[in-house]
LUMVOMAR-993462 format. One record per residue (C-alpha): residue in one letter; x negated, y, z negated. Coordinates in steps of 0.25 Angstrom, whole numbers. Example, Ala and Ser with C-alpha at 12.3 -4.5 7.8 and 13.67 -1.06 7.14 Angstrom:
<atoms>
ATOM  rest  u  v  w
ATOM  a  -49  -18  -31
ATOM  s  -55  -4  -29
</atoms>
This chain:
<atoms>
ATOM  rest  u  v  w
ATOM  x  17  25  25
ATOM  x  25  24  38
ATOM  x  26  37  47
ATOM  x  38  37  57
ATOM  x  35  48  67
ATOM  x  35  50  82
ATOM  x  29  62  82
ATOM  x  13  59  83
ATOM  x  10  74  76
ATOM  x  19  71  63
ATOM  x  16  59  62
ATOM  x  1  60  60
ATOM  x  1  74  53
ATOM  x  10  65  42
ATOM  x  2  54  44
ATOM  x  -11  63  40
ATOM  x  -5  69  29
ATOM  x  -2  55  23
ATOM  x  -13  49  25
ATOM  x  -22  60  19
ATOM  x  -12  59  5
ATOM  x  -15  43  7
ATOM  x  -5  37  13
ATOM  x  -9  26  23
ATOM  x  2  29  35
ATOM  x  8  23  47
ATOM  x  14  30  58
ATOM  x  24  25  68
ATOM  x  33  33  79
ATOM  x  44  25  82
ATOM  x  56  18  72
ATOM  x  53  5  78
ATOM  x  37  5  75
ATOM  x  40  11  62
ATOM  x  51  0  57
ATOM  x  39  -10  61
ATOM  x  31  -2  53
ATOM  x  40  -3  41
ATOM  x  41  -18  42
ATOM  x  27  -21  43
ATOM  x  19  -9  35
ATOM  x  31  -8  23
ATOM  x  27  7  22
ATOM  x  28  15  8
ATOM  x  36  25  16
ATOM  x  40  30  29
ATOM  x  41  43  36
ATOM  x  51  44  46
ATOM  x  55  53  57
ATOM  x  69  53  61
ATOM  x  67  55  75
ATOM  x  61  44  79
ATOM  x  60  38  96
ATOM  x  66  26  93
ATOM  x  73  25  79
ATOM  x  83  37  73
ATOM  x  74  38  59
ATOM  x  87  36  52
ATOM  x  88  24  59
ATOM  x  74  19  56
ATOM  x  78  21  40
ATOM  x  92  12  40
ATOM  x  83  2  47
ATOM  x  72  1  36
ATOM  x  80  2  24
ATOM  x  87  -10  25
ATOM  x  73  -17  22
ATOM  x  65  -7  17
ATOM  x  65  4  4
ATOM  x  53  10  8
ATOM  x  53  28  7
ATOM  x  55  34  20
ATOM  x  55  49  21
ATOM  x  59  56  33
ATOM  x  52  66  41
ATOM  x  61  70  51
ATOM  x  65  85  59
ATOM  x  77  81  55
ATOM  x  82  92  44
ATOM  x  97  92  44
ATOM  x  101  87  31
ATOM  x  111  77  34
ATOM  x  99  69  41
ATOM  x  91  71  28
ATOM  x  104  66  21
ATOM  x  104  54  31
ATOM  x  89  49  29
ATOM  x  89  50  15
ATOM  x  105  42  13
ATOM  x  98  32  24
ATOM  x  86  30  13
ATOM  x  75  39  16
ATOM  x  67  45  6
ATOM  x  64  59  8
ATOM  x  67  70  20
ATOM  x  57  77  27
ATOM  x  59  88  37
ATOM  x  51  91  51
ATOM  x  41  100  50
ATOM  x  37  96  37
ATOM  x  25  98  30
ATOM  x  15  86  29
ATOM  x  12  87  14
ATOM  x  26  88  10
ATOM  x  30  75  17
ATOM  x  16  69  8
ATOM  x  24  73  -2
ATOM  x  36  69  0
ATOM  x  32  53  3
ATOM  x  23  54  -10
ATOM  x  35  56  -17
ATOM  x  44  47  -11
ATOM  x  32  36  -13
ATOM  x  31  40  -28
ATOM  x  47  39  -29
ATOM  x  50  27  -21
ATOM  x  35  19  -27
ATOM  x  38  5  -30
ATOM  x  50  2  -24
ATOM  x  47  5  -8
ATOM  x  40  -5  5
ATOM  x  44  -19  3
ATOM  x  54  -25  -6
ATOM  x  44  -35  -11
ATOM  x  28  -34  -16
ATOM  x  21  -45  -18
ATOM  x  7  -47  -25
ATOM  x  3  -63  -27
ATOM  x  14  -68  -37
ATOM  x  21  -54  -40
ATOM  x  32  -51  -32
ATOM  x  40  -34  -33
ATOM  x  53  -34  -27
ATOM  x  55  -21  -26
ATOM  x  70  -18  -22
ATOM  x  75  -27  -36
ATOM  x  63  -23  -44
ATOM  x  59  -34  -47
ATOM  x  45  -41  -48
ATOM  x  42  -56  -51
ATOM  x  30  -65  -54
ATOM  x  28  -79  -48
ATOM  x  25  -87  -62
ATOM  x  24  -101  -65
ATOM  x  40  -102  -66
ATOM  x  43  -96  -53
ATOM  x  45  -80  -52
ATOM  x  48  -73  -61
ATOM  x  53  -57  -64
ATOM  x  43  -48  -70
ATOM  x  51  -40  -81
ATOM  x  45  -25  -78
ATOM  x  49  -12  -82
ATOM  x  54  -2  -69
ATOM  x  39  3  -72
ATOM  x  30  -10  -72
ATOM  x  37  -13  -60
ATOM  x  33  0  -51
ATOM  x  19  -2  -56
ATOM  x  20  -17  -52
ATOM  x  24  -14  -39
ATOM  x  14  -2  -37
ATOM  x  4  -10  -41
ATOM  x  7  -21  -32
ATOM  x  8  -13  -20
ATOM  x  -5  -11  -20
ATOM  x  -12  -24  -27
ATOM  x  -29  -22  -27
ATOM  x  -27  -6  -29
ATOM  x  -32  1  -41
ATOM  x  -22  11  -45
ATOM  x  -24  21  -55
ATOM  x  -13  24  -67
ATOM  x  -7  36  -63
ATOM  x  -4  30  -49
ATOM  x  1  20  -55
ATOM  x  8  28  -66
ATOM  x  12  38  -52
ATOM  x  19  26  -45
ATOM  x  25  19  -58
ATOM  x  30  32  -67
ATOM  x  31  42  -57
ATOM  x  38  52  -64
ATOM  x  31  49  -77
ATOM  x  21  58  -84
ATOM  x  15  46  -93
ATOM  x  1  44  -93
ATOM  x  -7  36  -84
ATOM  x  -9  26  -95
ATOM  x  5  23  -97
ATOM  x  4  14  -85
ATOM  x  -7  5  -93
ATOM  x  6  0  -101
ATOM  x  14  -2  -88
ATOM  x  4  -10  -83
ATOM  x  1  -17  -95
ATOM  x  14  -21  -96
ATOM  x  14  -26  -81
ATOM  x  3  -33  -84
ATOM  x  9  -41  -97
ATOM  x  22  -44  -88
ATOM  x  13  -50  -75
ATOM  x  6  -58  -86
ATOM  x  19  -64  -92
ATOM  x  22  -70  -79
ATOM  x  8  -75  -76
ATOM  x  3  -63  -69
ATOM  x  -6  -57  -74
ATOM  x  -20  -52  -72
ATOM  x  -13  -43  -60
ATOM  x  -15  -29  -65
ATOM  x  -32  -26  -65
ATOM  x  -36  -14  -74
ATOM  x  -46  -5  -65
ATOM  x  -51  2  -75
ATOM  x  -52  16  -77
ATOM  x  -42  17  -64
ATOM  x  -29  9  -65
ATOM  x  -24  -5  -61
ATOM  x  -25  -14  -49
ATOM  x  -16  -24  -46
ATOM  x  -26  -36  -43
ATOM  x  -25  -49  -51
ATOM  x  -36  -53  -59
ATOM  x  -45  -64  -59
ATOM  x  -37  -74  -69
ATOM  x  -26  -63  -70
</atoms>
């Protein structure tokens, strides 16, 4: 997570309060260093003061989002509405006012992560012979006859991409089920026939063996010896 500040004392105080809910962070106190940091780091979200030295925050925004969709929510002393109206038409995610109170921006960029999940940093994920692009929706396996679509529900597709954000990672089912059905009360098992599925369609194009059962916890994403 990328935090655009100048101000040294806001900057860490939200750099704290992220890193203690568990986010790793990154901090940068110019537009210049900050668009460096985009291109390089590909963070999962970016707040941005307006007033920056060097680059109007609005500026810094338009700049970004001709290559990039990832969540960027404001945090600005900036309260009149039409520059709230103004961030969010330029494509920010969310507003936050100056002085503000530390666990309510937490907040806030845990619910733009749960809504924007899946479909944020780079256009394209990659993982050995699976390819996501992210923008189209579509992912592809490289098989014996070239590349090829993999035909997946709206749902298998967010868990593939979860998944292979992270490849190596155990995730438990509800975080799974958090990050694939957000705003489903099914329980933590109905994500056992998500992946199952997954699963049977990666084998149809000879690429299986991906998806590893930790059990008692979840999944991991690590191809198995002869998978």
């Amino acid at each position: 997570m990328l935090i655009v500040e100048d101000d040294e004392e806001i900057a860490s105080l939200l750099e704290r309060y992220l890193i203690r809910a568990g986010y790793r962070t990154t901090k940068a106190s110019t537009g210049q260093a900050a668009l460096a940091h985009t291109q390089r780091l590909a963070p999962d979200l970016i707040l941005l003061d307006i007033g920056l030295p060097d680059i109007d925050g609005f500026d810094f925004l338009t700049k970004i989002r001709g290559t990039s969709n990832v969540p960027v929510i404001f945090v600005s002393a900036m309260d009149d509405s039409t520059d709230k109206l103004l961030g969010l038409k330029l494509g920010a995610d969310d507003y936050v006012t100056k002085p503000f109170n530390p666990q309510e921006v937490v907040a806030r960029v845990g619910a733009v992560l749960k809504r924007t999940k899946g479909i944020v940093a780079s256009d394209v994920i990659r993982h050995d012979e699976i390819e996501v692009q992210l923008d189209s929706h579509i992912a592809t396996a490289l098989t014996e006859k070239g590349r090829v679509q993999l035909p997946l529900t709206a749902t298998e597709f967010r868990l593939l991409v979860c998944l292979l954000r992270s490849p190596f990672k155990t995730f438990e089912r509800a975080s799974l089920l958090d990050a694939c059905l957000p705003e489903s009360d099914a329980l933590d098992r109905t994500i056992d026939t998500h992946i199952a599925n997954l699963r049977r369609k990666l084998a149809e194009c000879s690429q299986g063996g991906y998806i590893t059962t930790v059990r008692g916890i979840g999944y991991r994403f690590a191809r198995s010896p002869g998978g």
